[in-house]
VEXPA-719145 format. One record per residue (C-alpha): residue in three letters; y, x, z. Coordinates in nm, 3 decimals, always signed. Example, Ala and Ser with C-alpha at 12.3 -4.5 7.8 and 13.67 -1.06 7.14 Angstrom:
% VEXPA-719145
LUMMAR    aa        py        px        pz
LUMMAR   ALA    -0.450    +1.230    +0.780
LUMMAR   SER    -0.106    +1.367    +0.714
% end
This chain:
% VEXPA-719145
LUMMAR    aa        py        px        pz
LUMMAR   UNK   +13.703    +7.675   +15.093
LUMMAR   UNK   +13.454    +7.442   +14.951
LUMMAR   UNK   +13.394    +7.351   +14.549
LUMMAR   UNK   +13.425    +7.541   +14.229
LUMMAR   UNK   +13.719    +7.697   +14.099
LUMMAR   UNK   +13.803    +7.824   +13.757
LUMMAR   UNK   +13.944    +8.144   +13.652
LUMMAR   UNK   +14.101    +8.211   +13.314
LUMMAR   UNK   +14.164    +8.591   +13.239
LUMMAR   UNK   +14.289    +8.783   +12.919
LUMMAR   UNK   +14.447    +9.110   +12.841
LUMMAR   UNK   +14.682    +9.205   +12.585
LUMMAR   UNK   +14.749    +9.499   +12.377
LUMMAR   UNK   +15.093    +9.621   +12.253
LUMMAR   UNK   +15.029    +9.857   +11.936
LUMMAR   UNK   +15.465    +9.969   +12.087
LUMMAR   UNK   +15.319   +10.046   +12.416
LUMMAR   UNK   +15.123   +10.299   +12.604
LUMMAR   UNK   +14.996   +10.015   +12.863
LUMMAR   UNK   +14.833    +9.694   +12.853
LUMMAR   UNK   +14.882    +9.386   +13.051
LUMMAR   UNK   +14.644    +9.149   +13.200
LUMMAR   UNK   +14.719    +8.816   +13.349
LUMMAR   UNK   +14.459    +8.500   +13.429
LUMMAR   UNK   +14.512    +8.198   +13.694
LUMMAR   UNK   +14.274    +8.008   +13.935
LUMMAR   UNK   +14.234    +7.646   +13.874
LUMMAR   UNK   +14.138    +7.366   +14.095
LUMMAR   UNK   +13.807    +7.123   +14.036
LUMMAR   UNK   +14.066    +6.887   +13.876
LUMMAR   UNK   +14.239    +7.210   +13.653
LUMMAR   UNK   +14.514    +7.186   +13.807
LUMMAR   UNK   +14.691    +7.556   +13.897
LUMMAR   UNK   +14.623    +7.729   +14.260
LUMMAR   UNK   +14.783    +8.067   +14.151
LUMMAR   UNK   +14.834    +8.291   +13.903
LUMMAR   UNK   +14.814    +8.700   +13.821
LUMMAR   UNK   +14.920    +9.000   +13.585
LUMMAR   UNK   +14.956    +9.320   +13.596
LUMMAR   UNK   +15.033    +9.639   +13.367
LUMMAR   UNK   +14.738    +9.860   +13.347
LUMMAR   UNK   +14.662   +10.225   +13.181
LUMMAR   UNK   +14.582   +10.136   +12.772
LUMMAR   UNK   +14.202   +10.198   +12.750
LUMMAR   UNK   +13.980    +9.982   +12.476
LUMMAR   UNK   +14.003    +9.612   +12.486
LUMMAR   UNK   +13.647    +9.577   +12.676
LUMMAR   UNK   +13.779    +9.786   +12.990
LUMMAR   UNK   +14.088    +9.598   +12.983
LUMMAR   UNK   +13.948    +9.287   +13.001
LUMMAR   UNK   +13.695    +9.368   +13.298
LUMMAR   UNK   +13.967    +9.494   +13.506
LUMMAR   UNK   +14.140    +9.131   +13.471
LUMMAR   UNK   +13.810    +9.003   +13.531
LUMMAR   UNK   +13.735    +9.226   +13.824
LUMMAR   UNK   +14.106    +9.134   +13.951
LUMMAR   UNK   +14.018    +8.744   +13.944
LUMMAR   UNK   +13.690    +8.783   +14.138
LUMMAR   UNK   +13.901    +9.007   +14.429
LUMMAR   UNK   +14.209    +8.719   +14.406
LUMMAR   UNK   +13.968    +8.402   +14.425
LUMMAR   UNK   +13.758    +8.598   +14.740
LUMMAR   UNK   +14.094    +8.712   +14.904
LUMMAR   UNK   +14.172    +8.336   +14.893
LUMMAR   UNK   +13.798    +8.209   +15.089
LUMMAR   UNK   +13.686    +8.061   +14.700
LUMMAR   UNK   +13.345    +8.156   +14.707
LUMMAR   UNK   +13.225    +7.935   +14.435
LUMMAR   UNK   +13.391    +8.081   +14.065
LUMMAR   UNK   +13.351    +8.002   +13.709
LUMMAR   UNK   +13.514    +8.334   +13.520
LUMMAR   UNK   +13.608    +8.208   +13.191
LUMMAR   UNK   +13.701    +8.484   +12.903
LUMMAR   UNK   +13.739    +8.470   +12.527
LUMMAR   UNK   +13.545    +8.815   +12.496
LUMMAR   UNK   +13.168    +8.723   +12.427
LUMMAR   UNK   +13.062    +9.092   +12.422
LUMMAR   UNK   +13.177    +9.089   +12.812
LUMMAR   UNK   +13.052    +8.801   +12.939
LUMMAR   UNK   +12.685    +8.859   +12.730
LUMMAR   UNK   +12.710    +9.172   +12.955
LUMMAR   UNK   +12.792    +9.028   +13.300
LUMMAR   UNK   +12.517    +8.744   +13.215
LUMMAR   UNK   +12.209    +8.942   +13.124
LUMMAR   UNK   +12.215    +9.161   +13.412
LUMMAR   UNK   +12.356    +9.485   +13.248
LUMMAR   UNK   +12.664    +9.552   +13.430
LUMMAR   UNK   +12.488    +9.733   +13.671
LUMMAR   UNK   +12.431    +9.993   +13.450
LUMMAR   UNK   +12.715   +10.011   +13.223
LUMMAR   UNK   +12.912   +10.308   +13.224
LUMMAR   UNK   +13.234   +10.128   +13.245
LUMMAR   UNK   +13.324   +10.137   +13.597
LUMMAR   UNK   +13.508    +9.799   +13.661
LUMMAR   UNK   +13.149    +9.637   +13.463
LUMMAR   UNK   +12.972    +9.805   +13.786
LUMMAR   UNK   +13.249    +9.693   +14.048
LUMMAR   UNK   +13.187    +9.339   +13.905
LUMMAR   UNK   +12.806    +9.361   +13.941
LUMMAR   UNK   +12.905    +9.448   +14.325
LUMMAR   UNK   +13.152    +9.148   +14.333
LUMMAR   UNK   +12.834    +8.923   +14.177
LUMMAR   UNK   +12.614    +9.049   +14.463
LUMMAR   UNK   +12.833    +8.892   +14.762
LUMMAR   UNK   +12.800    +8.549   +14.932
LUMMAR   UNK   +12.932    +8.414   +14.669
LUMMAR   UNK   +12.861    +8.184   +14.335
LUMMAR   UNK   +12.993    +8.300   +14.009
LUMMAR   UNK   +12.928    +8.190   +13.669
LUMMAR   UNK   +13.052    +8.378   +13.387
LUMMAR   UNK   +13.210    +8.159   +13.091
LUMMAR   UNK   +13.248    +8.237   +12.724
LUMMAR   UNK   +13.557    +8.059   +12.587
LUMMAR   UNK   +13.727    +8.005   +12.219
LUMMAR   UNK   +14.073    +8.195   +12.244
LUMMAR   UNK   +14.251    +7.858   +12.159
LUMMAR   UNK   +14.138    +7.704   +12.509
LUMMAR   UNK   +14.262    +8.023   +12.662
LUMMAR   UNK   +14.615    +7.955   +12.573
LUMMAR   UNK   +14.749    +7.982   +12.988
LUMMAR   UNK   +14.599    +8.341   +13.063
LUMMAR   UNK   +14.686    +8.495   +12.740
LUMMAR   UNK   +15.069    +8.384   +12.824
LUMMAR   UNK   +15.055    +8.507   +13.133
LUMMAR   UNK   +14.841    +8.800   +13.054
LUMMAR   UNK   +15.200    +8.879   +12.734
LUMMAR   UNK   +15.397    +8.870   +12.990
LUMMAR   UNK   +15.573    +9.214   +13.090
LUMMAR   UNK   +15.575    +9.317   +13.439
LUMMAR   UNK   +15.751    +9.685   +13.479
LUMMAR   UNK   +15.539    +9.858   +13.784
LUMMAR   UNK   +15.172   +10.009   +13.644
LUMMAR   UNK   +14.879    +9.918   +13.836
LUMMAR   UNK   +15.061    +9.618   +14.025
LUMMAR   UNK   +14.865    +9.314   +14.072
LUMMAR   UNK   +15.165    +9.002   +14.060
LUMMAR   UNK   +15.060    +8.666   +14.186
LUMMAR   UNK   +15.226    +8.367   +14.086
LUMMAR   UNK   +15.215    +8.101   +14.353
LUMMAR   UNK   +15.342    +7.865   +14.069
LUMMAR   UNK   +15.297    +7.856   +13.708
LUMMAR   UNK   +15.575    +8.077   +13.555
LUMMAR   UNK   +15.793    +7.784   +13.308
LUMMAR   UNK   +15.690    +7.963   +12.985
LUMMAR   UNK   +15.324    +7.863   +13.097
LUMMAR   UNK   +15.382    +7.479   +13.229
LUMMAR   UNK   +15.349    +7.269   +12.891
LUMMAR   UNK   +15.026    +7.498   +12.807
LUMMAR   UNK   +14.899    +7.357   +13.143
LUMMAR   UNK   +14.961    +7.011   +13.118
LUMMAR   UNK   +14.798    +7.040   +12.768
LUMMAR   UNK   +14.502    +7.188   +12.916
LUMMAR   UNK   +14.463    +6.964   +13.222
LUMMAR   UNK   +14.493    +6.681   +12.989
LUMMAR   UNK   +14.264    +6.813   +12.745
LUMMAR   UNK   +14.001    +6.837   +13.027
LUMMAR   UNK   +14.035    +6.524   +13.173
LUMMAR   UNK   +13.984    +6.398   +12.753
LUMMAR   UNK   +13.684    +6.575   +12.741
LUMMAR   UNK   +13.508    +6.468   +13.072
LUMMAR   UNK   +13.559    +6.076   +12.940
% end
């Protein structure tokens, strides 16, 4: 597949829970949706959290031939990380499997974003999914995610004009 694709990740924490969920989408050059993921995961801090989300994007977009990527997150500590060349020794294991993931035939930017223009992942990443450790995909965007969408494809095509 040929031209860049965006991925949107974000975790969430429940202070009720012993878990975490995760949850992102792919985007098209235009920002339109090409598929979507979550999953319940282990609780761990927020930083591990949100590189396994990150580390499932990278695995969905190559399972699906995209081999050009811009990773967008809203954690700035993460994506200073996966920037400046430290992942490869962090001791955080999914930081290392993303340094791997960085090294393929592949191009990947890495994205920091406000939370407010992360609005799509974070819904996807609240919602609950029962099975630990399941990657869902969502071949189309979930109804409690498609106004958030349109808002953001609009507010793209606003800011390219």
């Amino acid at each position: 597949m040929t031209g860049w694709v965006k991925i949107n990740v974000d975790g969430s924490v429940s202070r009720n829970s012993s878990s975490a969920t995760i949850g992102g989408m792919l985007r098209g050059p235009s920002g339109g949706w090409l598929v979507g993921f979550r999953m319940r995961t282990g609780m761990s801090g927020i930083f591990s959290i949100e590189a396994k989300i990150v580390l499932e994007g990278l695995k969905l977009a190559w399972n699906r031939d995209f081999r050009q990527v811009e990773l967008e997150c809203d954690i700035v500590l993460l994506v200073d990380v996966l920037r400046n060349g430290l992942a490869a020794i962090s001791s955080i294991a999914e930081i290392r499997l993303i340094h791997e993931w960085c090294s393929k035939d592949c191009q990947i930017k890495f994205r920091h974003i406000s939370r407010d223009s992360n609005k799509v992942a974070d819904q996807l990443a609240k919602m609950d999914e029962d099975k630990i450790n399941c990657l869902v995909t969502l071949e189309d965007p979930p109804l409690s995610v498609r106004d958030l969408l349109e808002k953001d494809i609009y507010n793209s095509s606003m800011d390219e004009s």
